[in-house]
C-alpha positions in Angstrom: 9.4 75.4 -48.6 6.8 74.9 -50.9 3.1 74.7 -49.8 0.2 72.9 -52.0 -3.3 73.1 -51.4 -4.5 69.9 -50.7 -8.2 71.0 -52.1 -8.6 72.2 -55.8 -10.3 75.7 -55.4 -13.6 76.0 -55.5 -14.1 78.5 -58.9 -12.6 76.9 -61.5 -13.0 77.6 -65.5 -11.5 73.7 -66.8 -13.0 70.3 -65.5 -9.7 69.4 -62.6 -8.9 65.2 -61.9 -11.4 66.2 -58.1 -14.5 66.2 -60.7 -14.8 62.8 -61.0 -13.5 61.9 -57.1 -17.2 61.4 -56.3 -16.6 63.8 -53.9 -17.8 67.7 -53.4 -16.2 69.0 -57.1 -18.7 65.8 -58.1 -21.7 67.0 -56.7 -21.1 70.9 -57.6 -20.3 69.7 -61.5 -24.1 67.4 -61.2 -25.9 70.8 -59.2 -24.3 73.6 -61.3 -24.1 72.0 -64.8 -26.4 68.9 -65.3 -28.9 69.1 -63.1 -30.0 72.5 -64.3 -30.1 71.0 -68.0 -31.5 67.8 -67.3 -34.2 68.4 -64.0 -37.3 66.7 -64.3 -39.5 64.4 -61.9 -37.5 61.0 -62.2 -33.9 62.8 -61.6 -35.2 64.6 -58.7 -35.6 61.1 -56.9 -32.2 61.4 -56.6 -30.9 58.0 -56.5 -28.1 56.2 -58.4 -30.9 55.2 -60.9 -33.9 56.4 -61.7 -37.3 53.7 -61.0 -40.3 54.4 -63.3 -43.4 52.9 -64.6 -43.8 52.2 -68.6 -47.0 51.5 -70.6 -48.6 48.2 -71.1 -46.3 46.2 -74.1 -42.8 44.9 -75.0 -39.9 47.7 -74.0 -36.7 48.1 -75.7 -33.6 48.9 -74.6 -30.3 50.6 -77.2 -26.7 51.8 -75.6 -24.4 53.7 -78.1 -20.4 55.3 -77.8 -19.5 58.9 -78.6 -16.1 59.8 -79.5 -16.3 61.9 -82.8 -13.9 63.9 -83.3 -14.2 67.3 -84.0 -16.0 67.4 -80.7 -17.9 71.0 -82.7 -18.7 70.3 -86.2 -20.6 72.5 -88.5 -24.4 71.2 -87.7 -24.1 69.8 -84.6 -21.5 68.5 -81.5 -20.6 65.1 -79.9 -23.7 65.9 -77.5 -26.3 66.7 -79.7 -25.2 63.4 -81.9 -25.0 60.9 -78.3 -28.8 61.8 -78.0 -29.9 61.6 -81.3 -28.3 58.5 -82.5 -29.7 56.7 -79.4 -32.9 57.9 -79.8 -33.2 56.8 -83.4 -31.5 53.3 -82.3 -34.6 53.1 -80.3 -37.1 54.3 -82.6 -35.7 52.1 -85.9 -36.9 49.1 -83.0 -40.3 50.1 -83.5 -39.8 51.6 -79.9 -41.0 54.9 -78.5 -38.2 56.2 -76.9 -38.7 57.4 -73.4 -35.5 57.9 -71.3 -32.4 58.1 -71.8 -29.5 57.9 -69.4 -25.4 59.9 -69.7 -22.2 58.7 -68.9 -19.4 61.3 -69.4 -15.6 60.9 -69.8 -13.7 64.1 -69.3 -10.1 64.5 -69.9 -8.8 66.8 -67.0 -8.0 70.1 -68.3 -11.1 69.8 -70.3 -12.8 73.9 -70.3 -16.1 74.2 -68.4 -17.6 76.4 -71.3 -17.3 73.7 -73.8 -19.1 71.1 -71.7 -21.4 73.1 -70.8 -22.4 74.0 -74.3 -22.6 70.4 -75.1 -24.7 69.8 -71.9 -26.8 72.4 -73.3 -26.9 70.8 -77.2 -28.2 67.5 -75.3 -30.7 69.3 -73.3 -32.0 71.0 -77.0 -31.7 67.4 -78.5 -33.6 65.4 -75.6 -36.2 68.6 -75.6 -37.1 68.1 -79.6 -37.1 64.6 -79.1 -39.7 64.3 -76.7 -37.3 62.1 -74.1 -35.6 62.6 -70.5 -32.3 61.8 -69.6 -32.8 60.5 -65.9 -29.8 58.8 -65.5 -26.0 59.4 -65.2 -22.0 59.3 -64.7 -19.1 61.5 -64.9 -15.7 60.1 -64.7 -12.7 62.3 -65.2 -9.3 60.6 -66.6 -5.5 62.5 -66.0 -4.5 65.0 -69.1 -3.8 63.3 -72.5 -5.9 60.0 -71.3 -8.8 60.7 -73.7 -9.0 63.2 -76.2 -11.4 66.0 -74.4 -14.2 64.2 -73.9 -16.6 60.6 -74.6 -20.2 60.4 -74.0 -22.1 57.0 -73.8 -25.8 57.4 -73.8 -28.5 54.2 -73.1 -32.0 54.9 -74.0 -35.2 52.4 -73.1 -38.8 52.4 -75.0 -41.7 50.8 -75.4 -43.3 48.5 -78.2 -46.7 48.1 -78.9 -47.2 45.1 -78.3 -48.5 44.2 -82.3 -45.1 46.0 -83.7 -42.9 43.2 -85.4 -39.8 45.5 -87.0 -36.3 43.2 -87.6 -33.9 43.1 -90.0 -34.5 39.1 -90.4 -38.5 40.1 -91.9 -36.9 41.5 -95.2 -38.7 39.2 -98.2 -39.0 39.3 -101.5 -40.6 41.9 -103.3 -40.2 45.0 -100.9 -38.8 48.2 -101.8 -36.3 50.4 -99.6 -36.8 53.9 -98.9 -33.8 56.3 -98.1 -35.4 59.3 -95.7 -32.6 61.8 -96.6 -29.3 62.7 -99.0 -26.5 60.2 -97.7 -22.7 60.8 -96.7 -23.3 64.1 -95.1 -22.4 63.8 -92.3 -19.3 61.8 -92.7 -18.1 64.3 -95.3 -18.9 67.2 -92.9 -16.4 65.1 -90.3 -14.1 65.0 -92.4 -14.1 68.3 -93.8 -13.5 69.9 -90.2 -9.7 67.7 -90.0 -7.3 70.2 -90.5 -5.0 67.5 -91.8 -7.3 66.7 -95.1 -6.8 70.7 -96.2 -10.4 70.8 -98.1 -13.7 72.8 -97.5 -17.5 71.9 -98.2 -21.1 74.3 -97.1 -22.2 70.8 -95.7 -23.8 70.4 -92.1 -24.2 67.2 -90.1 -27.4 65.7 -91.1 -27.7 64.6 -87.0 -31.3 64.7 -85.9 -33.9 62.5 -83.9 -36.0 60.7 -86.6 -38.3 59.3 -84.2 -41.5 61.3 -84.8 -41.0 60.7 -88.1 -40.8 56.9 -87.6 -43.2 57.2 -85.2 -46.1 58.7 -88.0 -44.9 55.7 -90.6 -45.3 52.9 -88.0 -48.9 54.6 -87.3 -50.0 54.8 -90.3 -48.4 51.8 -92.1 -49.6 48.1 -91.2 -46.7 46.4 -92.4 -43.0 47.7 -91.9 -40.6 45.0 -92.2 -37.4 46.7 -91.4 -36.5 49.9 -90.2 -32.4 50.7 -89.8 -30.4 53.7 -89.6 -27.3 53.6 -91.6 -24.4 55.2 -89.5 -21.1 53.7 -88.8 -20.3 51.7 -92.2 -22.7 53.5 -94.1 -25.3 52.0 -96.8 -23.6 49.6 -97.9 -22.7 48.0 -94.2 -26.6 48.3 -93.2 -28.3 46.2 -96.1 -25.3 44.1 -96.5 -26.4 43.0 -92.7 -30.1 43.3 -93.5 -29.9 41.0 -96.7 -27.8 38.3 -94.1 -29.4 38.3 -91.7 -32.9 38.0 -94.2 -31.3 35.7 -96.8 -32.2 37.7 -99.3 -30.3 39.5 -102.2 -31.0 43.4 -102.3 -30.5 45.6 -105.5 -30.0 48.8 -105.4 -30.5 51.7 -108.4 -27.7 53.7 -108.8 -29.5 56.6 -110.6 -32.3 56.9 -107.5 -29.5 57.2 -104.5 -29.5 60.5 -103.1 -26.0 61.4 -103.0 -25.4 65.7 -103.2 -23.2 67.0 -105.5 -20.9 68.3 -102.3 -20.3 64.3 -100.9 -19.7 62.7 -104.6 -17.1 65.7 -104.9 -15.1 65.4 -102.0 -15.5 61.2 -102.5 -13.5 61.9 -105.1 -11.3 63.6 -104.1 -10.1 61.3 -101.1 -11.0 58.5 -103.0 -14.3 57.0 -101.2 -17.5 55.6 -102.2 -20.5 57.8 -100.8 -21.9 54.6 -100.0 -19.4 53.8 -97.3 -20.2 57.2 -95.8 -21.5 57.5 -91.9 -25.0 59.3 -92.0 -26.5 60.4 -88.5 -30.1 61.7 -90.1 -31.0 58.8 -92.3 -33.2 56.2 -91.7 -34.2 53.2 -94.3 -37.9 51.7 -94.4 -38.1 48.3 -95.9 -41.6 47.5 -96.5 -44.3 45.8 -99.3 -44.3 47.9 -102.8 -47.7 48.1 -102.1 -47.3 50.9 -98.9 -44.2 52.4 -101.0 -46.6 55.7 -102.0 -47.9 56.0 -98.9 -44.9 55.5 -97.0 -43.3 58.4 -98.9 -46.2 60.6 -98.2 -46.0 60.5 -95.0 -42.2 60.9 -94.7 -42.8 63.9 -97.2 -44.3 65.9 -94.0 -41.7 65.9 -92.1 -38.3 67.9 -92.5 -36.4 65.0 -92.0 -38.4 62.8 -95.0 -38.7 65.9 -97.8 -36.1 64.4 -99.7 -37.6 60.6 -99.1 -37.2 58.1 -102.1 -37.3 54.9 -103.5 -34.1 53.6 -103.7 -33.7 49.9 -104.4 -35.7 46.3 -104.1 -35.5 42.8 -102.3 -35.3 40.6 -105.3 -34.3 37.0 -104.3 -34.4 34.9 -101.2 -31.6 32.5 -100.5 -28.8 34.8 -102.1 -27.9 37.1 -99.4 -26.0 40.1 -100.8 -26.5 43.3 -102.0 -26.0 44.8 -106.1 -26.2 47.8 -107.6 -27.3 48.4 -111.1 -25.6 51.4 -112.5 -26.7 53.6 -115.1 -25.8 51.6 -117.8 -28.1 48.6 -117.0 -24.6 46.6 -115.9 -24.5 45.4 -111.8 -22.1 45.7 -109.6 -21.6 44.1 -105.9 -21.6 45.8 -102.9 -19.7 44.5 -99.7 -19.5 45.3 -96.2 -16.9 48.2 -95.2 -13.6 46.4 -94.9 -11.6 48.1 -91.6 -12.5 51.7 -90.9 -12.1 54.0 -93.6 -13.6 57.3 -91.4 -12.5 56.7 -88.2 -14.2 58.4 -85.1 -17.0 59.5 -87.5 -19.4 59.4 -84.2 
């Protein structure tokens, strides 16, 4: 006769299905592993959610999906990026981003080291960021039901009340700033896929861009739009910036920041850098006039050096978005058709 233990043992190396019972394997995975990481005042009321009081002014609220794949990537992980991407979704509101909350998806079997090594990459991220994850899940799913593991993280801030940052405020006349080089971190993705057999010294551009943002909206009067262009790239952001505006955007080819690394392996596996994800970019649309001072500030910060001009709004009531290449000629620039990079983030 064969006897099974009708409890999982109580050391175990790999996350086991009893994880996400709710039950005791629950609680010890919370005590040993994210509460350590994540303690602070607002977790410790120990509650399903977390109540708190919020300056005066409008509040905003972002939710965002984590599946990359590599999970480890030169640069960063799938838990540094959940935090980051949130935090700037917040911050590209206007918003100061103040807490943040984690739901988990492990795939049983999943090992304990590499979870907690992303716990610990979040912790590091929400730490730099200024932000505190008060808020979470953990669900565990039977072996080959995910692939290792999915993180969604939702992330609430405030606005001063006198902050007025949409896409729709786009008008004629402004110029768009790029913060940093573009298609890093999609490239970097990609070059980690065993299956695409090609090598590059590039690191995921991934950081938390809201002190940045956060020393531009105080020392700027007039930002029309702030977006940061992830999933679909540069071309899917002001393609749904000049829509939703009405207003046509050209771009210079010669001023986009594209490194010599992305535009080599673009060619290679035939993509346009401008189609790329980025997870450290963030673009400013805002009057000529506050272009010079815009880039100054940005210029102070590691995550601006690089800052330029990149492109105009010329014409309202033609949305779309050109580019004129460095022979003088245009061409146009669509939205991404399907998903050329899939779990890029």
């Amino acid at each position: 006769m064969e006897l099974n233990c009708p409890l999982p043992i109580s050391d175990n190396d790999r996350i086991l299905l009893g994880h996400g019972s709710g039950g005791r394997l629950t609680h010890r995975l919370i005590s040993d592993i994210f509460y350590p990481a994540f303690r602070n005042p607002l977790l410790e009321q120990d509650h399903d959610g977390s109540i708190f009081t919020v300056e005066g002014g409008k509040m905003a609220i972002s939710t965002d999906s984590f599946v990359v794949d590599p999970i480890f990537f030169p640069g960063g992980d799938i838990g540094d990026l959940a935090i980051n991407g949130t935090v700037n979704d917040l911050a590209c509101c206007g918003a100061k981003p103040l807490y943040l909350t984690a739901g988990f998806i492990l795939e049983e079997g999943f090992p304990m080291t590499d979870l907690q090594r992303i716990v610990n990459s979040m912790k590091e991220a929400a730490d730099k960021a200024g932000i505190y994850i008060v808020s979470g899940d953990t669900k565990v799913v039977e072996h080959g039901k995910c692939d290792k593991i999915y993180i969604n993280t939702t992330g609430i801030g405030i606005v001063d009340s006198n902050t007025n940052i949409s896409p729709k405020n786009a008008a004629e006349g402004d110029v768009i700033i790029c913060s940093a080089p573009i298609g890093v971190h999609g490239i970097t993705i990609l070059s980690t896929r065993e299956s695409l057999g090609f090598e590059t010294n590039l690191k995921s551009d991934t950081a938390a861009l809201n002190k940045m943002i956060a020393g531009l909206c105080t020392g700027i009067n007039e930002i029309h739009v702030l977006r940061d262009p992830t999933r679909g790239g540069l071309s899917s952001t002001l393609n749904e910036i000049a829509q939703a505006a009405n207003v046509e955007i050209e771009l210079d080819e010669a001023s986009l920041p594209i490194p010599d690394a992305v535009r080599a392996a673009s060619e290679i596996l035939g993509l346009d850098p401008l189609y790329i994800a980025n997870e450290g970019v963030v673009l400013i649309i805002l009057p000529r006039k506050y272009a010079a001072d815009a880039l100054n500030i940005m210029h102070r910060f590691s995550e601006g050096k690089s800052a330029a001009v990149i492109g105009q709004v010329t014409t309202r009531g033609k949305a779309g978005v050109k580019m004129k290449n460095l022979y003088g000629g245009h061409r146009i620039i669509t939205m991404l058709n399907g998903d050329q990079l899939p779990r890029i983030c």
